[in-house]
C-alpha positions as CSV (number, residue, x, y, z in Angstrom):
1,X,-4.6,4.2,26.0
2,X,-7.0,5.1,23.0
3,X,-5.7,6.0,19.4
4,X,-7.0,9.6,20.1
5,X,-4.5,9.8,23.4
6,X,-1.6,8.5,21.4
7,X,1.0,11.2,20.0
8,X,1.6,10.8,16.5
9,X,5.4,12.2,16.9
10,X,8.3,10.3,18.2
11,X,12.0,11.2,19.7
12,X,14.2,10.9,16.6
13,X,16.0,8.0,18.1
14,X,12.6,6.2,18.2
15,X,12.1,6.6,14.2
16,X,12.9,3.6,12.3
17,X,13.2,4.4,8.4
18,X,11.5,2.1,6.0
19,X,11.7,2.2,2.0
20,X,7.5,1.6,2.2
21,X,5.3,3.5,1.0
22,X,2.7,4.8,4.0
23,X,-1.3,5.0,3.0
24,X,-1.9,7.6,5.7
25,X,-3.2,10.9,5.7
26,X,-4.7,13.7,8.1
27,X,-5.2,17.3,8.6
28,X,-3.6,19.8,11.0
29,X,-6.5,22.7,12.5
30,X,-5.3,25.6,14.7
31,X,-7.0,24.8,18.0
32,X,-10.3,26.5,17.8
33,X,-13.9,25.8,18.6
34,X,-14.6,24.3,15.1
35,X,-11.4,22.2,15.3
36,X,-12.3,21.1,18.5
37,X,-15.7,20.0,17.4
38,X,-14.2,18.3,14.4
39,X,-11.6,16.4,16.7
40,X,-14.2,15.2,19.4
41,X,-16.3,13.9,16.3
42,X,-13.6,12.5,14.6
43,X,-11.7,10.8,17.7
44,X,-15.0,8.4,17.9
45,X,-14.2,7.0,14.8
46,X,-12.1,3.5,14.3
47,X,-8.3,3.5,13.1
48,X,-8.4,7.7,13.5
49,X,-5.9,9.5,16.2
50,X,-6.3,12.7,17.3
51,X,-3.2,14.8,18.4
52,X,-3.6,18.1,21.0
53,X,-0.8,20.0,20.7
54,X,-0.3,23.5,22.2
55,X,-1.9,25.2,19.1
56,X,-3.1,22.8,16.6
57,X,-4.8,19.5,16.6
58,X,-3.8,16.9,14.6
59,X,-6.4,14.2,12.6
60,X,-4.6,11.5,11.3
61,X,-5.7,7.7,10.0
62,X,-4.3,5.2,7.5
63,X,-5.8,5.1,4.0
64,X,-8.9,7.5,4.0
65,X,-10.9,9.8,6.7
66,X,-14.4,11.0,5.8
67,X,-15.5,14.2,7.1
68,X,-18.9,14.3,6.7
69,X,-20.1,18.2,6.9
70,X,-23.8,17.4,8.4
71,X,-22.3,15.3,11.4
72,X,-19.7,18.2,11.9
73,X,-22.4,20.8,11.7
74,X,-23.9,18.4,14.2
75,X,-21.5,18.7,16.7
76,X,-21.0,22.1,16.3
77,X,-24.2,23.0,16.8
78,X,-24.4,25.3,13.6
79,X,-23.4,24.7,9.7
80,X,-20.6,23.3,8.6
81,X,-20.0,23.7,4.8
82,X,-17.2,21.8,2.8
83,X,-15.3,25.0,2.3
84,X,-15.3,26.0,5.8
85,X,-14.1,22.8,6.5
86,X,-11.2,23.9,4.3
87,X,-10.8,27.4,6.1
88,X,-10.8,25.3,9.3
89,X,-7.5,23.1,8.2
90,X,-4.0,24.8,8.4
91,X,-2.6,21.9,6.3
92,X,-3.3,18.6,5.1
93,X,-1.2,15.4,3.5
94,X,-3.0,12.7,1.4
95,X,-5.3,13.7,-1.5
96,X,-8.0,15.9,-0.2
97,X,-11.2,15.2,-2.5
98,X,-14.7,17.3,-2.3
99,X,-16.7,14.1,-3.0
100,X,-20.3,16.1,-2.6
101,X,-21.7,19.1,-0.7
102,X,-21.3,17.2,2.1
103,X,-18.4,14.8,2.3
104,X,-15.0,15.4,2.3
105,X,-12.8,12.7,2.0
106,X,-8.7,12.3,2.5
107,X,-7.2,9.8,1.0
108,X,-4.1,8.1,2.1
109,X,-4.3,5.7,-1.2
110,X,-3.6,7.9,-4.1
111,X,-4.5,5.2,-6.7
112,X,-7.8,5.6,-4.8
113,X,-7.7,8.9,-5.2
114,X,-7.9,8.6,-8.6
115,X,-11.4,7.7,-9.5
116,X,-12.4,11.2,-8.8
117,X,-10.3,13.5,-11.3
């Protein structure tokens, strides 16, 4: 099974707690044709799963995802902007950086993170 067929979400008797801390990240998108564009793109990519659920799809990966807005655009078959990226997520956990015009970047690594502020 590929990582972008694999359901994040367990039973709650399948959890096992850990005091770690986790270096993922991801976004949630209501299901849409933009979200679906962005998920098809992004479920190419190594070490990211993508997560259909009813009405959202779920991008997740472990220490940073890259949305670049040209590939999306790309895929889409019309512009993609950084901000409409933004409109185009319901919700997102990691540090969400605007690196350029072009490239948004989550990051699971918050020390990471840091070189942009």
């Amino acid at each position: 099974m590929s990582d972008h067929e694999k359901s994040i979400f367990k039973s709650f008797k399948d959890l096992e707690f850990q005091e770690t801390i986790s270096h993922q990240c991801g976004v949630t998108m209501n299901d849409s044709v933009e979200a679906r564009a962005i998920a098809e793109l992004m479920a190419s990519k190594p070490g990211i799963r993508v997560t259909y659920l009813p009405a959202m799809i779920r991008i997740d990966g472990e220490g940073r995802i890259e949305f670049h807005m040209d590939e999306i655009g790309e895929a889409l078959g019309r512009e993609m902007t950084a901000h409409l990226f933004e409109i185009s997520t319901s919700t997102h956990y990691g540090r969400m950086v605007m690196v350029d015009e072009n490239t948004v970047v989550l990051f699971g690594n918050m020390e990471e993170a840091m070189a942009y502020e």
